[in-house]
LOZA-38305 format. One record per residue (C-alpha): x, y, z; residue number from 0. Coordinates in Angstrom, 1 decimal, decimal comma, padded with zeros to 4 digits. Layout:
N
SITE       c1       c2       c3     i
SITE        X        Y        Z   NUM
...
END
This chain:
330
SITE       c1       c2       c3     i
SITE    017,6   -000,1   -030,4     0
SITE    018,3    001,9   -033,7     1
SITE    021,9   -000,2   -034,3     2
SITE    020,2   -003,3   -033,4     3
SITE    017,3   -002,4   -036,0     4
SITE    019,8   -000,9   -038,9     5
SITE    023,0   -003,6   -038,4     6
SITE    022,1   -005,6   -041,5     7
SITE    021,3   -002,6   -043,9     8
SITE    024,6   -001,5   -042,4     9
SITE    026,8   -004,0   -042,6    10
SITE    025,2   -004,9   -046,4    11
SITE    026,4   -001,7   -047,4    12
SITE    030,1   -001,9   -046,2    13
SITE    030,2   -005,1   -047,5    14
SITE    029,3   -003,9   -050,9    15
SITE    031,6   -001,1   -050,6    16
SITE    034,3   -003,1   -049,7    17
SITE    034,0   -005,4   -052,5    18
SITE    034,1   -002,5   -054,8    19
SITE    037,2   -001,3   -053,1    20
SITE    038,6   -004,6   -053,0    21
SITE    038,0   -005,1   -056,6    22
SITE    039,2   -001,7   -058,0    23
SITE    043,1   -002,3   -055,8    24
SITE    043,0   -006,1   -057,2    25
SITE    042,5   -005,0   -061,2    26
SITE    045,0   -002,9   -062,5    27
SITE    042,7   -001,3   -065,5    28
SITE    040,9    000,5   -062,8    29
SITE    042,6    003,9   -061,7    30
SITE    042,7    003,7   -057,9    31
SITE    041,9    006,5   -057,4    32
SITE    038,6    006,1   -059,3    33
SITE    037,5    003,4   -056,3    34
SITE    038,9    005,6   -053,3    35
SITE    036,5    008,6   -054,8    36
SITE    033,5    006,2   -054,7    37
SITE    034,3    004,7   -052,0    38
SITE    034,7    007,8   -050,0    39
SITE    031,4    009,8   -051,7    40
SITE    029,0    006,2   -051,0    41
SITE    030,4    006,7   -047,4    42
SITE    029,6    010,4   -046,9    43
SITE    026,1    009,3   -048,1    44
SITE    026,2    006,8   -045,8    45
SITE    026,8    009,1   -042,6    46
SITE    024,4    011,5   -044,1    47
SITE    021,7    008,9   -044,6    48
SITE    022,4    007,9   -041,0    49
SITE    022,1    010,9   -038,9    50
SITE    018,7    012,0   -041,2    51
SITE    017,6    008,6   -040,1    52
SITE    018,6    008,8   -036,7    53
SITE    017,0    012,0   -035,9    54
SITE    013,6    010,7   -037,5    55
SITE    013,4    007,8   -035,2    56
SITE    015,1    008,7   -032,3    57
SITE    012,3    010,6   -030,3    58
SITE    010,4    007,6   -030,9    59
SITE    012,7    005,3   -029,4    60
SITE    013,2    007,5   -026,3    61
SITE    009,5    007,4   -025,8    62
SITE    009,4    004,0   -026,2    63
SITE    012,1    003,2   -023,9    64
SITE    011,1    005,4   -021,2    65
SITE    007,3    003,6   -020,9    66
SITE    006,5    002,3   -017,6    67
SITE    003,0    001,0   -018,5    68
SITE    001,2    000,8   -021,1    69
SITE   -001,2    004,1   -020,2    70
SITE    001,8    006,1   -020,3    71
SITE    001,1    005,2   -024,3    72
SITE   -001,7    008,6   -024,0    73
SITE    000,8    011,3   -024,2    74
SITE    003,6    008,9   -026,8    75
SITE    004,1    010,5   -030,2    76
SITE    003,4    008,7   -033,3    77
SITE    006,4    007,3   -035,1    78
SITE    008,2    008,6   -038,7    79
SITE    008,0    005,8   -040,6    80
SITE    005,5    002,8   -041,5    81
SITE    007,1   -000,1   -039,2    82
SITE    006,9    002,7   -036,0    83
SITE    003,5    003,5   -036,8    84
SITE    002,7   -000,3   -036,8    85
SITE    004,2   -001,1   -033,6    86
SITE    002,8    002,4   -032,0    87
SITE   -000,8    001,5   -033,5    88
SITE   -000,4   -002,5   -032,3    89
SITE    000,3   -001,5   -028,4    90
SITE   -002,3    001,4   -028,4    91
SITE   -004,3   -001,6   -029,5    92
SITE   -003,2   -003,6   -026,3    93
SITE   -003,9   -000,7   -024,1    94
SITE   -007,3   -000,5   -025,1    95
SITE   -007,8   -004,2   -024,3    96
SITE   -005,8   -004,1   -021,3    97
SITE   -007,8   -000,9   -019,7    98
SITE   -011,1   -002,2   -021,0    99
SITE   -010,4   -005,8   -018,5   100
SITE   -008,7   -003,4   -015,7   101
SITE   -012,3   -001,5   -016,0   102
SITE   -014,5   -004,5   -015,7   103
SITE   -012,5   -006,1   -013,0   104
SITE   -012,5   -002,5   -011,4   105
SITE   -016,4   -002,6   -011,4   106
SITE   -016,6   -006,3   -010,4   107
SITE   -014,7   -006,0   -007,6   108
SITE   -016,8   -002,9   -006,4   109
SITE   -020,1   -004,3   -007,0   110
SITE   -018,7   -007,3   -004,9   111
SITE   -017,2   -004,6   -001,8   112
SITE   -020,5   -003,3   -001,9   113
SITE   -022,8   -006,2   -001,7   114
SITE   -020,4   -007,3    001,3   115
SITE   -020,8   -003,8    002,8   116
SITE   -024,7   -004,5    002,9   117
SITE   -024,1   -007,8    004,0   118
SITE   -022,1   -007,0    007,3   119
SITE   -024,8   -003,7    007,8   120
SITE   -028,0   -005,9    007,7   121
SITE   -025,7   -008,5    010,6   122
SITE   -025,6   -005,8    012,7   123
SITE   -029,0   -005,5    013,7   124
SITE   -029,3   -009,2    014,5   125
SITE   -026,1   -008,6    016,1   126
SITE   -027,4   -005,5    017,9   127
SITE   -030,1   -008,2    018,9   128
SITE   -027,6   -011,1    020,1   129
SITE   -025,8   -008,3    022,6   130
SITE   -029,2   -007,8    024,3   131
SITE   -029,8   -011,5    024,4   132
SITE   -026,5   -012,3    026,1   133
SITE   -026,8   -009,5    028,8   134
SITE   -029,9   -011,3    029,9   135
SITE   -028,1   -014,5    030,5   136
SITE   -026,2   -015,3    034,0   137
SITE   -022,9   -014,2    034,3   138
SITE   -021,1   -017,8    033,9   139
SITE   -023,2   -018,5    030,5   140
SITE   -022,9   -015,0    029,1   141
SITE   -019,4   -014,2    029,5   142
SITE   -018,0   -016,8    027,1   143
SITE   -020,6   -016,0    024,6   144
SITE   -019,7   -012,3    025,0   145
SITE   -016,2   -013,3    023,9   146
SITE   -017,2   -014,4    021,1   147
SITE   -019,3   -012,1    020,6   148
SITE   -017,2   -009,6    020,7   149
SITE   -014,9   -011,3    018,3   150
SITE   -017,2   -011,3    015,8   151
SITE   -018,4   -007,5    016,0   152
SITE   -014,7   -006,8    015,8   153
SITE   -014,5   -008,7    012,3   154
SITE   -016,7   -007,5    011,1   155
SITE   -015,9   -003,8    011,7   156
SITE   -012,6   -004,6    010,4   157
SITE   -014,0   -005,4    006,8   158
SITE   -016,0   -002,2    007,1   159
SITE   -013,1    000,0    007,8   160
SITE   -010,8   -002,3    005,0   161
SITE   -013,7   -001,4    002,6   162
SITE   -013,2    002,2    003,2   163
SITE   -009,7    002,2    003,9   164
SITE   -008,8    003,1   -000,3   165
SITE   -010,8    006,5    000,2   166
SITE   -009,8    007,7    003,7   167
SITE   -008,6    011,1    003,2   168
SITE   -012,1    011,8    001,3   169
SITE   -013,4    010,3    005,1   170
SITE   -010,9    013,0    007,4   171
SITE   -012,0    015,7    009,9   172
SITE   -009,0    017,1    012,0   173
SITE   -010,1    018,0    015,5   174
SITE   -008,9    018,5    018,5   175
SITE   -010,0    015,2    020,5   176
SITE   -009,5    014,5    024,0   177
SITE   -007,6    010,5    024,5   178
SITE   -009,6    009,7    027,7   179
SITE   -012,5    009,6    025,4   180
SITE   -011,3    007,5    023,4   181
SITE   -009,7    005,0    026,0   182
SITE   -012,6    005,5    027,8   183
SITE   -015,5    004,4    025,2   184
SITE   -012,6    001,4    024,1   185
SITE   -012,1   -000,2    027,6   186
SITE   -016,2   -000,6    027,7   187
SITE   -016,7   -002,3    024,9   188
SITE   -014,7   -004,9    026,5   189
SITE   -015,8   -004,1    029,9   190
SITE   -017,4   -007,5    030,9   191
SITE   -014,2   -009,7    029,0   192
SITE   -011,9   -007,6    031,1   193
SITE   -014,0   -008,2    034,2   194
SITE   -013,9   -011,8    033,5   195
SITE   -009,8   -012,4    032,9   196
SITE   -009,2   -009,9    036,2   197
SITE   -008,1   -006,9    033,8   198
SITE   -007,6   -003,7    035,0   199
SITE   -006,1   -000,4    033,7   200
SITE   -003,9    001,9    034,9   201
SITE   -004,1    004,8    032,8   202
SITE   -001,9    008,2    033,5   203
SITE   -002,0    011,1    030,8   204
SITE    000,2    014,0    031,0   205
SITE   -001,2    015,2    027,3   206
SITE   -004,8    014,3    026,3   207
SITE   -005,2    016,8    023,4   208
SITE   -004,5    015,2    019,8   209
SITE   -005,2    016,5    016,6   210
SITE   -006,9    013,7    014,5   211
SITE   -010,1    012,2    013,1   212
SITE   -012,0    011,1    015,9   213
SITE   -013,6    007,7    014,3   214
SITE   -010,7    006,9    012,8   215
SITE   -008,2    007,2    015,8   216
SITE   -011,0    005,4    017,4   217
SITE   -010,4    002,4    015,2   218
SITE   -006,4    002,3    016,0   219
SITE   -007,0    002,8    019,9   220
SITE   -009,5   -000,1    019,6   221
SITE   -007,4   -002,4    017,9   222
SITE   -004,5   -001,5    020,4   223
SITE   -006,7   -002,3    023,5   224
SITE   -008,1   -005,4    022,2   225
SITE   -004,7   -006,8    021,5   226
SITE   -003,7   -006,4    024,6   227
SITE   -006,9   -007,3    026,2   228
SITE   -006,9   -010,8    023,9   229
SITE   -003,4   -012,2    025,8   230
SITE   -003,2   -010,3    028,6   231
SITE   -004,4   -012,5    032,1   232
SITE   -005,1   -011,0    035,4   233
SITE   -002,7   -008,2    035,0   234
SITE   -003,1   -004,5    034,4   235
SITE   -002,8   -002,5    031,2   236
SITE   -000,5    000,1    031,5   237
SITE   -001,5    003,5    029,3   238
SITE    000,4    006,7    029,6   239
SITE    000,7    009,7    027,4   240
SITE    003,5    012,5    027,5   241
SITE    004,8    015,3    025,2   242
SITE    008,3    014,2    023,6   243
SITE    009,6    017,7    021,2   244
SITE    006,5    018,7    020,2   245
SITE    004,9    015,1    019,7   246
SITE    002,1    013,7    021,7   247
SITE    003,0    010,0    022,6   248
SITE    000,3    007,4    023,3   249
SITE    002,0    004,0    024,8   250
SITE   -000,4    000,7    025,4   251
SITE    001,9   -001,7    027,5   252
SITE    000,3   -005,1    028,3   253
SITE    002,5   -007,5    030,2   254
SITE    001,0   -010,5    028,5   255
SITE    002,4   -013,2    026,3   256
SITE    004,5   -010,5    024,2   257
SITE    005,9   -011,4    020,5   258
SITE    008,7   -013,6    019,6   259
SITE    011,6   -010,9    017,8   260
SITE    010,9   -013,0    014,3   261
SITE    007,4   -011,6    014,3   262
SITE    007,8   -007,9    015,4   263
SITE    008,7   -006,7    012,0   264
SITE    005,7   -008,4    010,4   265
SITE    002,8   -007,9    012,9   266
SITE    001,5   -004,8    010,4   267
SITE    001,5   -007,1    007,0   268
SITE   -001,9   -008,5    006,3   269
SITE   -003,2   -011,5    007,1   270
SITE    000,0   -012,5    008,9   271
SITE   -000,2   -014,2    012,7   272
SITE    001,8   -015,0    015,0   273
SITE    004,7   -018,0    013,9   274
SITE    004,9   -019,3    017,0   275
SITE    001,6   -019,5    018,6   276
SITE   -000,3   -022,0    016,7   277
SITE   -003,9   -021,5    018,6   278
SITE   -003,8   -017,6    016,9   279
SITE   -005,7   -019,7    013,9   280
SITE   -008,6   -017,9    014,9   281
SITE   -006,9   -014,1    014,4   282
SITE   -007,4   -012,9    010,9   283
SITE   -004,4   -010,9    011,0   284
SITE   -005,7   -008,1    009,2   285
SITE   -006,4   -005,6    012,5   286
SITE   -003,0   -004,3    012,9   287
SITE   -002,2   -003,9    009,2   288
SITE   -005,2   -001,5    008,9   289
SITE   -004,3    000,0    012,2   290
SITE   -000,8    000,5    010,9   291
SITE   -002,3    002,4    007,4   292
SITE   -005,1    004,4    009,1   293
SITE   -001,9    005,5    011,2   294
SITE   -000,3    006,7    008,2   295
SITE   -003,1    008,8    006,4   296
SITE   -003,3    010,3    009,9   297
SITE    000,5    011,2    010,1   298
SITE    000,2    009,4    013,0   299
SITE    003,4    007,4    013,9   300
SITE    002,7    003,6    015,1   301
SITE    005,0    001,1    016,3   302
SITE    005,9   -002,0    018,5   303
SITE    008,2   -002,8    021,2   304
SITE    007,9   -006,4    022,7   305
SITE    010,1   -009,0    024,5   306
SITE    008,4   -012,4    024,4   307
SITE    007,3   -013,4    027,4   308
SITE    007,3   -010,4    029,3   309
SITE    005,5   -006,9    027,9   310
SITE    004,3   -005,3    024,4   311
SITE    004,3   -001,9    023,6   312
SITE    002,4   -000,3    021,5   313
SITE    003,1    003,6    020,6   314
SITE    001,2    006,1    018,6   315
SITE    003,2    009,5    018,0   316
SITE    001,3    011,9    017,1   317
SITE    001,8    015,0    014,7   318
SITE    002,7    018,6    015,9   319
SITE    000,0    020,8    016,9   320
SITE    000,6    023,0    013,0   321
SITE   -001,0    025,8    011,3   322
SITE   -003,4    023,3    009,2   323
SITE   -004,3    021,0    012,0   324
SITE   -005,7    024,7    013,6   325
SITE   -007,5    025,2    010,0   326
SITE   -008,5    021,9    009,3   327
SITE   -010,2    021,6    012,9   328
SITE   -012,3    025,3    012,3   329
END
């Protein structure tokens, strides 16, 4: 940056010095050696004005060249001369501006979270409501109402764990937690929809001790079970658990529709459904992808194993037993 700033001043100089040079060989009343002496002390000066100059703007430039953003503007030193101090005193300028809209945005698109957290709390109560209403009604008119029903709870427990998703390790508490409980409070919430497509479980556990946050891992396990729930017919859910080097190993096989091998690698990105089964429109896509990060913050290792048309896997590994899960869980 400092060449491409100076080349004119630069190459003005030589120029100049080069006509004096020039000059001084082509007349013969000027002593040669008179022109090689000023030609030789206007280029020491030269050299010496230079590296002075340089030095005084190269921290500058540095600092300049190695910004990422413009907040990393906070701890960027001033510059030496007049044009520096312009530029420096122009961006901080932007920064303020920039920050100021990031801020109000920011507090927009809380105020808008919130209102939407209120919003899905005050359905639940009529929801609450609905559930009571449905359980009243024969078996033939409930249970598709119950589907739906169900549906809709899930959604809208999905928005309320996306809402808190950003601030989840303020939201941890590492216990030991037993997996039957788990499986066991997931399979009755979809007790009378698993009755209805002739679902069953077969559920072995070898290891049922985890280390986790128990609401949280509660969110994944449900996620897992309704997915394989939601295209499995009149077959049995497969769940066993063993201890693989230390890790506890959690696998949810459903011998439904499975997914195609072009999907697998995309099942945890938001929003994304299946490519190949068009009737999904009614899957938001987003239960996986929150699965998959709740996973993450837990150290908890989740992942997918499918051929289309036959099984899908789904596997939570789960951390070693440590020193800080024992502390974390006192």
């Amino acid at each position: 940056m400092y060449w491409k700033e100076n080349a004119p001043v630069l190459i003005l100089f030589l120029l100049f010095n080069s006509s004096i040079l020039l000059i001084g060989l082509l007349d013969n009343g000027i002593p040669n050696i008179s022109v090689i002496y000023i030609f030789t002390v206007n280029f020491i000066i030269l050299i010496i004005y230079i590296v002075w100059d340089y030095v005084r703007k190269r921290k500058f430039y540095i600092e300049f060249e190695n910004l990422g953003t413009l907040n990393d503007m906070v701890g960027m030193s001033k510059g030496n001369t007049a044009v520096q101090n312009r530029i420096y005193e122009k961006m901080d300028d932007l920064r303020v501006i920039h920050q100021r809209q990031l801020d109000k945005e920011s507090s927009r698109t809380k105020e808008n979270l919130d209102e939407l957290t209120r919003f899905i709390h005050d359905m639940k109560m009529p929801m609450t409501t609905m559930k009571l209403m449905i359980d009243d009604l024969p078996e033939t008119e409930g249970n598709k109402l119950l589907a739906e029903w169900t549906r809709l709870n899930g959604m809208l427990n999905e928005v309320l764990y996306l809402k808190r998703l950003p601030d989840i390790k303020n939201d941890l508490y590492i216990e030991p937690i037993d997996l039957n409980i788990l499986l066991n409070s997931s399979i009755r919430k979809l007790r009378e929809i698993c009755i209805r497509k002739r679902i069953g479980f077969d559920i072995d556990l070898k290891e049922n001790i985890v280390y986790t946050d128990m609401k949280w891992c509660q969110f994944i396990i449900d996620q897992l079970i309704t997915n394989s729930v939601k295209y499995s017919e009149e077959n049995d859910i497969v769940i066993r658990s063993s201890m693989t080097d230390g890790f506890v190993k959690l696998t949810v096989t459903d011998y439904g529709r499975g997914i195609e091998k072009r999907d697998l690698e995309r099942i945890f990105e938001a929003g994304f459904t299946s490519t190949g089964d068009h009737h999904d429109e009614q899957s938001t896509g987003m239960g996986l992808y929150i699965a998959k990060n709740v996973a993450e913050s837990l150290n908890i290792r989740l992942t997918a194993e499918s051929v289309y048309g036959e099984y899908t896997t789904m596997t939570l590994e789960f951390n070693k037993e440590n020193q800080f899960t024992h502390i974390t869980a006192k």
